[in-house]
C-alpha positions as CSV (number, residue, x, y, z in Angstrom):
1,X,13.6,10.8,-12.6
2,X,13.2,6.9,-13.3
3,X,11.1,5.4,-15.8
4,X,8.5,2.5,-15.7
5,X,11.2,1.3,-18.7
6,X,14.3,2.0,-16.7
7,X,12.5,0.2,-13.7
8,X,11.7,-3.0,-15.8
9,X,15.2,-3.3,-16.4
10,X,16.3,-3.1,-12.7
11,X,18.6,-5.5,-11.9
12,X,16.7,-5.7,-8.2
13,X,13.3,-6.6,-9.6
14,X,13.7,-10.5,-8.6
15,X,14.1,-8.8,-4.9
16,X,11.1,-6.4,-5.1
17,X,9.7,-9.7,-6.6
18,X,10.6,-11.6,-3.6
19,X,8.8,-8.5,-1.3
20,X,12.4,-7.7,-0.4
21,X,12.9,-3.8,-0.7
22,X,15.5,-1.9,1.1
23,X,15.9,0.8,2.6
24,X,17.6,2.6,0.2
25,X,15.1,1.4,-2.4
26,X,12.3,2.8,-0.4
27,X,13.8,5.9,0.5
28,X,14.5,6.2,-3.2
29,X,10.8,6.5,-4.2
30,X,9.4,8.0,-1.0
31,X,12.4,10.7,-0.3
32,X,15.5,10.2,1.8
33,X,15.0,10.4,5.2
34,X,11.2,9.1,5.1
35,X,11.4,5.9,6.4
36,X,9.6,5.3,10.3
37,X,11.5,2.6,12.3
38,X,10.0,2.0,15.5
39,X,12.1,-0.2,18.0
40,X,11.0,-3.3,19.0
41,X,9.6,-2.0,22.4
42,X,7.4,0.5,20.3
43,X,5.9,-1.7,18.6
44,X,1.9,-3.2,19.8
45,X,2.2,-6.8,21.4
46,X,-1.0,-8.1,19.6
47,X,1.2,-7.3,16.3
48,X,2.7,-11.4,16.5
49,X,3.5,-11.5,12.9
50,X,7.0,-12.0,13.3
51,X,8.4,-11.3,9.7
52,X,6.3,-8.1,9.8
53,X,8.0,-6.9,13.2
54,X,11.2,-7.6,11.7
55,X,10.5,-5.6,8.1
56,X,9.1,-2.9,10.4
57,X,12.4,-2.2,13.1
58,X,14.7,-3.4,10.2
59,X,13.7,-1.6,7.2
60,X,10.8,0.7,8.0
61,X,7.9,1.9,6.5
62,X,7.3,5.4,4.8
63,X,6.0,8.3,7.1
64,X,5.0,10.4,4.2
65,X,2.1,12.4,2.2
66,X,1.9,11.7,-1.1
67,X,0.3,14.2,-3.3
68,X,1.0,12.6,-6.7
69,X,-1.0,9.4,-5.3
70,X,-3.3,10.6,-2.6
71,X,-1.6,8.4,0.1
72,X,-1.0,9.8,3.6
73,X,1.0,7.9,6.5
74,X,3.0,10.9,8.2
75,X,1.0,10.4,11.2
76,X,3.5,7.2,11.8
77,X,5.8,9.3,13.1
78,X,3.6,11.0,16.2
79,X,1.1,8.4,17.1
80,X,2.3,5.2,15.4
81,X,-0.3,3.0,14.0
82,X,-3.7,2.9,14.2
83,X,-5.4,-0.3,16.3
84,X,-8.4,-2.0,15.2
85,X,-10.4,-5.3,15.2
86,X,-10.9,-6.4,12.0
87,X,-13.6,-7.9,13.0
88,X,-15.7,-5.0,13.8
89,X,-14.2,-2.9,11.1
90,X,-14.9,-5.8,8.0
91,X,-18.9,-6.2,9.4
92,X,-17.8,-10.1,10.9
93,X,-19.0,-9.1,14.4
94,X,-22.5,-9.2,15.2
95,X,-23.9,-5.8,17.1
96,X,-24.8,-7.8,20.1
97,X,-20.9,-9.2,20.5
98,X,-19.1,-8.0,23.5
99,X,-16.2,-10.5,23.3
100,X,-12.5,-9.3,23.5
101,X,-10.8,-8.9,19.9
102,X,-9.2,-12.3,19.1
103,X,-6.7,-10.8,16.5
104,X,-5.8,-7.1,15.6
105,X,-5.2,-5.0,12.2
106,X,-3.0,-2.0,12.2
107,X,-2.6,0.9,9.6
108,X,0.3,1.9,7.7
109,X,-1.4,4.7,5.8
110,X,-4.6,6.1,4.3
111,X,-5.7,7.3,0.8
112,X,-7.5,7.5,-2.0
113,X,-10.3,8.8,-0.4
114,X,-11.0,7.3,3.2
115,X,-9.4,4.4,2.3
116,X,-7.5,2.9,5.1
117,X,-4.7,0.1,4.1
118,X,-4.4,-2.4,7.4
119,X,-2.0,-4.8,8.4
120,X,-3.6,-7.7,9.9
121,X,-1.2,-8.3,13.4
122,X,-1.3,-12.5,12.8
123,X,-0.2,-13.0,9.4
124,X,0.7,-10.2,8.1
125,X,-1.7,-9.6,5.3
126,X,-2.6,-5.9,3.9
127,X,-6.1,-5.6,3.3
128,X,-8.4,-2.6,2.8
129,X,-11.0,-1.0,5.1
130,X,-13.7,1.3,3.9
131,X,-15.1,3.4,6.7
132,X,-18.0,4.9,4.3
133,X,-19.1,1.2,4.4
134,X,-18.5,0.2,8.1
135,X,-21.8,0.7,9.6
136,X,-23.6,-1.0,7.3
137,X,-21.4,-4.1,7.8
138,X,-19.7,-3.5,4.7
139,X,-16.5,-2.2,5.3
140,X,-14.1,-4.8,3.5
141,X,-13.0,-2.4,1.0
142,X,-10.6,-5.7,-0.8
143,X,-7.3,-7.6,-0.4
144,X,-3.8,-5.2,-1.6
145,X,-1.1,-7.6,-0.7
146,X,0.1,-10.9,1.2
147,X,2.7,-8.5,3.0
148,X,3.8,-5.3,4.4
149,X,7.1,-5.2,2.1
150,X,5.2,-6.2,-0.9
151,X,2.7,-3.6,-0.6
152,X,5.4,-1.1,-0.6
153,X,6.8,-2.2,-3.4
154,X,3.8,-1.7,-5.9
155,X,3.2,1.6,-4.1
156,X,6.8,2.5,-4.6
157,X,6.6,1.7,-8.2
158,X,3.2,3.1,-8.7
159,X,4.3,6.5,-7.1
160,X,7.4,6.4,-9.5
161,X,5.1,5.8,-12.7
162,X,2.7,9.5,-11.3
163,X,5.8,11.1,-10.8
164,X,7.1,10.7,-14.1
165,X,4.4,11.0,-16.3
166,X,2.3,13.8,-14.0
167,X,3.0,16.0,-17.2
168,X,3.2,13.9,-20.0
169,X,0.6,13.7,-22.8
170,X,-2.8,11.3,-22.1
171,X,-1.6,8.7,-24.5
172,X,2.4,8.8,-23.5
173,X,0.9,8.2,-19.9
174,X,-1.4,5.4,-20.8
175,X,1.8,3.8,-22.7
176,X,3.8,4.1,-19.9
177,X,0.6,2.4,-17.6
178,X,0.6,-0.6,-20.1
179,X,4.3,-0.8,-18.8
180,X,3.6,-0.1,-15.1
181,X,0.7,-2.8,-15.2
182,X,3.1,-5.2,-16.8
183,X,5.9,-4.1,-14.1
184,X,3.3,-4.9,-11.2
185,X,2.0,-8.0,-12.9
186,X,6.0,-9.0,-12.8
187,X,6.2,-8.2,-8.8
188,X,2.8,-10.1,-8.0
189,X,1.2,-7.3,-7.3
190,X,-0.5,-6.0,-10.7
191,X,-4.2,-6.7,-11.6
192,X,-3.7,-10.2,-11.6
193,X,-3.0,-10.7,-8.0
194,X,-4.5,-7.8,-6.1
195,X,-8.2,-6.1,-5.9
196,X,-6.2,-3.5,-4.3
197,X,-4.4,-2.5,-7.4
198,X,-6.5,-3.6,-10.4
199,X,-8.5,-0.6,-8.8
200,X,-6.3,1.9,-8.5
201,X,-4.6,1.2,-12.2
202,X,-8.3,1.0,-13.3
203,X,-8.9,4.5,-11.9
204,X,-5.7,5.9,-13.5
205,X,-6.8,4.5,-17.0
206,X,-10.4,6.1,-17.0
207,X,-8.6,9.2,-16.1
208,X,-6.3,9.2,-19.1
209,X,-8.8,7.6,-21.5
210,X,-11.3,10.8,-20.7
211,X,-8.5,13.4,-21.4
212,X,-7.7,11.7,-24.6
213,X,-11.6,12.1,-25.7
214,X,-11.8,15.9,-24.4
């Protein structure tokens, strides 16, 4: 099993940096074999963002449930991804708007609770919707990352850090979480840079730092 130290060390970390994973990388924290790649054809028209279409039929994205992180996208496989306005879904629609969608989101995967993690079809962006908060026009649950690729990198490396220290003692995990924010922080996508992930490592620490007082 890799380390958060062994992964610091990677000679590929200025191409995670870059949001440049491969497929091999992928497949190397998500299990071989778990990569979805829909064709072209397959994928929605409204989905324009062209370096997203090309990550998606080129490299794929993980069709997978995640245990060790709460993170569930195997539905990819069966129905593809989930449509949505944004709009509508992040409370900037007014009740009394009938127009058409002018732009799109689509989901890559769900966790954490209900969280849903949504590619907007334009430009790319992964942000965050909320459903507990959609009807009260509050369901912008918070931005995870500027792409697709770069998303999957923190959650790559993030689902490396559980795996490897799912068993270790409170303060050898909250060691190896200094390092993991540090690794994140490196690839753009630590505390610094996303709402997304200062959460989630937030959540982690609490975790830890109440076993350690037990």
């Amino acid at each position: 099993m890799i380390s958060t130290t062994e992964l610091s060390g990677l000679a590929e970390l200025s191409e995670l940096a870059a949001g440049k994973p491969s497929a091999a990388w992928l497949e190397s924290c998500f299990g071989a074999g778990s990569l979805w790649r829909p064709s072209p054809a397959d994928l929605p028209a409204a989905l324009t963002h062209e370096p997203t279409r090309a990550f998606l039929t080129e490299v794929g994205v993980p069709a997978v449930r995640l245990g060790a992180v709460d993170y569930d996208s195997a539905k990819l496989t069966d129905e593809g991804m989930w449509e949505a306005d944004p709009d509508e879904l992040f409370g900037e629609r007014t009740p009394d708007d009938d127009s058409p969608p002018s732009r799109y989101s689509y989901c890559i995967g769900t966790g954490w609770g209900v969280l849903h993690l949504m590619v907007c079809g334009d430009s790319g962006t992964v942000e965050v919707y909320d459903p507990d908060g959609w009807d009260h026009a509050a369901g912008y649950g918070g931005y995870a990352a500027d792409s697709v690729p770069e998303f999957l990198v923190a959650l790559g490396v993030f689902t490396l850090y559980r795996r490897t220290f799912e068993d270790a003692e409170p303060q050898a995990a909250l060691d190896g979480l200094d390092e993991l924010t540090s690794v994140l922080n490196r690839l753009r996508q630590g505390p610094d840079f996303s709402d997304f992930w200062e959460t989630r490592l937030e959540e982690v620490r609490e975790d830890l730092e109440c076993e350690l007082d037990d």
